[in-house]
C-alpha positions in Angstrom: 1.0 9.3 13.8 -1.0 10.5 11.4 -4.4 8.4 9.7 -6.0 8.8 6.9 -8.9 7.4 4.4 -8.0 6.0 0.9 -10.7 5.8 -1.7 -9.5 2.4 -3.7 -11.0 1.8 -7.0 -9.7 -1.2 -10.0 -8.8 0.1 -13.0 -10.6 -2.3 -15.3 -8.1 -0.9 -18.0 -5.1 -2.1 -16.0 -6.2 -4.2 -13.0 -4.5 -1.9 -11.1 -5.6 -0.7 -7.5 -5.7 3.4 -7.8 -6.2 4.7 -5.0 -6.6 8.7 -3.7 -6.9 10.2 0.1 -10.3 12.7 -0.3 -9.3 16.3 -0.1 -5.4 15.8 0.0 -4.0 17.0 -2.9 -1.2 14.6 -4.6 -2.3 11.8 -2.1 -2.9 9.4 -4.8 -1.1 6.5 -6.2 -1.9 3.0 -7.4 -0.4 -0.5 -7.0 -1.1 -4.3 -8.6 -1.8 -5.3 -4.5 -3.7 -3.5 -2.2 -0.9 -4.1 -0.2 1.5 -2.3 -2.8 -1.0 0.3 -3.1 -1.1 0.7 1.0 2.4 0.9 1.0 2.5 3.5 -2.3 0.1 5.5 -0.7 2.0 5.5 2.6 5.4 6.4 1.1 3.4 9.1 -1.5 1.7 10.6 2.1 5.0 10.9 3.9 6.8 12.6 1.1 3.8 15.4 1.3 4.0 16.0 4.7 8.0 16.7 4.5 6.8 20.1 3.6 4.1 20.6 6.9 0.4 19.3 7.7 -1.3 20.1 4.8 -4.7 22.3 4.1 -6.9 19.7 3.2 -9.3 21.0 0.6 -12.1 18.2 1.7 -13.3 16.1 4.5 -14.1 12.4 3.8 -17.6 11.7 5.3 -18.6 8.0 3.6 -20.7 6.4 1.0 -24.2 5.9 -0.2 -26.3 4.2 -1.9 -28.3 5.3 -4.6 -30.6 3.7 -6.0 -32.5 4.8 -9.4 -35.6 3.6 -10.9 
């Protein structure tokens, strides 16, 4: 089994749910759900690691705040 973190954004273009694993390249898909875009994502993941565990170029860590006067 094999977990990992999704960055999900709204696309205030299309209302879509894009979404992108953090240092994964071609991890990324989007969906009008989040469940669509779960199970995009899931199907997009699988398909990548057909060809082996992949190098990943990044480690997610989290978010912050930032606030600017």
């Amino acid at each position: 089994m094999h977990i990992y973190t999704a960055v999900v954004e709204r696309c205030q273009d299309t209302c879509l749910y894009v979404g992108h694993v953090p240092g994964f390249p071609g991890a990324h898909s989007q969906g009008e759900t989040l469940e669509e875009l779960n199970d995009n994502l899931r199907e997009v993941i699988a398909l990548l690691l057909d060809g082996g565990e992949p190098n990943l170029e990044s480690e997610y860590v989290g978010t912050q705040t930032v606030v600017v006067a």
